[in-house]
TORZA-823393 format. One line per field, with one value per residue (C-alpha): residue number from 0; residue in three letters; x, y, z. Coordinates in pm, 1 decimal. Layout:
BEGIN
i = [NUM/...] $
aa = [ALA/...] $
x = [X/...] $
y = [Y/...] $
z = [Z/...] $
This chain:
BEGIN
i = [0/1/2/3/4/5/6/7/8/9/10/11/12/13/14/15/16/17/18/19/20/21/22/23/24/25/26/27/28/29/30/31/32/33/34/35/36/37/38/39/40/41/42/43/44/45/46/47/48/49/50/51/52/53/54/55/56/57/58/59/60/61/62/63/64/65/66/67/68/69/70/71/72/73/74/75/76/77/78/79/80/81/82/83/84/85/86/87/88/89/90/91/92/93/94/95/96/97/98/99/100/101/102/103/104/105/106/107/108/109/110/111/112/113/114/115/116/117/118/119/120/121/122/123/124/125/126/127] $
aa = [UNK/UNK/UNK/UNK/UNK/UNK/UNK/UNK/UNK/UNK/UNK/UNK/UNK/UNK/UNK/UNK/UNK/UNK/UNK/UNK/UNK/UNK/UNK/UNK/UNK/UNK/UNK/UNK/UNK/UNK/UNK/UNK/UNK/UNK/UNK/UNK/UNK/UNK/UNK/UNK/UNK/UNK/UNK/UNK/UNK/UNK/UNK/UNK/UNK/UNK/UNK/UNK/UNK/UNK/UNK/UNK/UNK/UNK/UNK/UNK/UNK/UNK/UNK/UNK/UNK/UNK/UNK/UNK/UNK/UNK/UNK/UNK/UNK/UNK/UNK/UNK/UNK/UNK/UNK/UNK/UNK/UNK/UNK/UNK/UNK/UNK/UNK/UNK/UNK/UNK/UNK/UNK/UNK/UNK/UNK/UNK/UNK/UNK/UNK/UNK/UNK/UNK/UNK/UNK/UNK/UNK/UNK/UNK/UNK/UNK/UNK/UNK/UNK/UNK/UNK/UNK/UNK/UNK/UNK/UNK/UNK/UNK/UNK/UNK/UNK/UNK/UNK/UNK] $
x = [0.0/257.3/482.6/181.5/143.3/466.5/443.4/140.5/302.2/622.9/366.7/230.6/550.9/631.1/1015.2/891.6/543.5/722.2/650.3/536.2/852.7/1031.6/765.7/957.0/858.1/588.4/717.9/558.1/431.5/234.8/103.9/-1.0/-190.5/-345.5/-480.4/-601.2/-816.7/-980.5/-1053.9/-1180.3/-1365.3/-1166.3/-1000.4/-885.5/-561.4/-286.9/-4.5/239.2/522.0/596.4/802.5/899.1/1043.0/1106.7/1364.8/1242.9/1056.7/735.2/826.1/556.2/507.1/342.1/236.1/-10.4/-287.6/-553.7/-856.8/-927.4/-818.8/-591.0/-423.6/-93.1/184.0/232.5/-119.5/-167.2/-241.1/-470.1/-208.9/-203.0/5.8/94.8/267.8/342.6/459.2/696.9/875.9/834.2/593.5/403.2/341.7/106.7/-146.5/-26.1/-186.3/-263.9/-403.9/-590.3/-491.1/-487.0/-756.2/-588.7/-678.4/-585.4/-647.7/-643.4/-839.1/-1037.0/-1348.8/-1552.4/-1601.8/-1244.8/-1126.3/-1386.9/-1271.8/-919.2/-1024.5/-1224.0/-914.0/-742.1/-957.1/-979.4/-590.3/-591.1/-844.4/-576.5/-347.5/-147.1] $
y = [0.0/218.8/148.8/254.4/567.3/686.0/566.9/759.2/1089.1/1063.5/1043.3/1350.5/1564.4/1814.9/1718.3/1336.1/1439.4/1798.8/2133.9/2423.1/2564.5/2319.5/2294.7/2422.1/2734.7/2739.0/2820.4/3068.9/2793.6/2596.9/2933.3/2976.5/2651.3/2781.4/3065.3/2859.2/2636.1/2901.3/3069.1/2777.8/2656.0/2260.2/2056.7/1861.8/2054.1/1851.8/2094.0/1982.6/2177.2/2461.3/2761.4/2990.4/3286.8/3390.0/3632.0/3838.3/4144.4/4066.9/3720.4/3468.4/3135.5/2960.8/2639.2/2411.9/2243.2/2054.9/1992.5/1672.8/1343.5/1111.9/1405.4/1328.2/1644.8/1677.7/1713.4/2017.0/2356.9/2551.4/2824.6/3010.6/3239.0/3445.4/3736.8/3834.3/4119.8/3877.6/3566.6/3445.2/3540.6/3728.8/3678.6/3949.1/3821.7/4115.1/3940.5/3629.3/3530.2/3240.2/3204.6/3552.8/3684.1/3862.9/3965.8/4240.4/4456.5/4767.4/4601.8/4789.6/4581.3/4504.5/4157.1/4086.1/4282.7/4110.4/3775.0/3881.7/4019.7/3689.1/3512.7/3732.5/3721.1/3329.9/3324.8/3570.2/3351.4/3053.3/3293.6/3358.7] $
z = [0.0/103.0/-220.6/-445.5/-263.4/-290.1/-656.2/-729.7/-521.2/-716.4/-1091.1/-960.6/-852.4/-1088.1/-1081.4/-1266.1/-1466.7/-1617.4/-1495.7/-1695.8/-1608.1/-1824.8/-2117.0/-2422.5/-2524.3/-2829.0/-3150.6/-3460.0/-3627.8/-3321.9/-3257.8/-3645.9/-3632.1/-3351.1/-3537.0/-3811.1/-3653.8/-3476.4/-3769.9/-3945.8/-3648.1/-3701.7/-3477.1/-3765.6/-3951.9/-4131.8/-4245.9/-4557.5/-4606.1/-4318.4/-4351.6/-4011.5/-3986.0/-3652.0/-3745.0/-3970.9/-3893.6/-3835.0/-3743.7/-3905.6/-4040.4/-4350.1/-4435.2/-4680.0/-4489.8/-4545.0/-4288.3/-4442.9/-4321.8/-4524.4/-4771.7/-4910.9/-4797.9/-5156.6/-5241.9/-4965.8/-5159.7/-4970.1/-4738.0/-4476.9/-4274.2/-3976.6/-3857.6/-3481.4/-3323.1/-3138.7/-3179.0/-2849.1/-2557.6/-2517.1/-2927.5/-3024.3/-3390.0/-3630.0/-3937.3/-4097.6/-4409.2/-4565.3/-4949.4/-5090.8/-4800.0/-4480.6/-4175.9/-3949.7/-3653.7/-3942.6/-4214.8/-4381.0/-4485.0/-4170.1/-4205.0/-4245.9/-3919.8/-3717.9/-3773.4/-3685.2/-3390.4/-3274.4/-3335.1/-3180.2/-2855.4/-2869.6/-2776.8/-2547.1/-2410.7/-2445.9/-2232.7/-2568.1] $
């Protein structure tokens, strides 16, 4: 009894299961996923080829996708990408865009800066 305590104390300590303290750090193109799934309200997103940029200035990322199940890298085409006003935290969503569409904080058609600013408040809600 005593052995499966201390087992199950010693799965729990932070030292054995990994604190948040020594999570790696998420990169530009995690964070871009991120972005894209919110927009395109999926939980399913494959990326093909990925391309980051952390530093440049904006940082960003790009990458093919597909939201479909069973696609081939090579046969990804749909992009998207992302800028940040950061390459690490806190990250700060500058832009992204989804083929030739973007989306900013400055946009000037309505619709478009509305959706970046749902995104937007969807990882601040995340704490990014």
């Amino acid at each position: 009894m005593r052995k499966t305590l201390l087992a199950l104390l010693l799965a729990a300590s932070p030292v054995v299961a990994g604190s948040p303290a020594t999570a790696q750090p998420m990169k530009i193109e995690d964070l871009c996923v991120k972005v894209a799934k919110h927009l395109l309200m999926t939980e399913t997103f494959h990326t093909g080829v990925v391309q980051s940029f952390p530093e440049l200035t904006p940082p960003g990322a790009r990458m093919t996708y597909s939201t479909r199940d069973g696609v081939e890298k090579k046969d990804m085409v749909d992009t998207f990408e992302c800028q940040f006003d950061n390459a690490t935290a806190p990250y700060g969503l500058k832009r992204f865009c989804l083929a030739s569409t973007c989306y900013s904080a400055d946009e000037k058609n309505d619709e478009n800066k509305r959706r970046f600013d749902e995104v937007r408040i969807l990882l601040e809600r995340e704490g990014l």
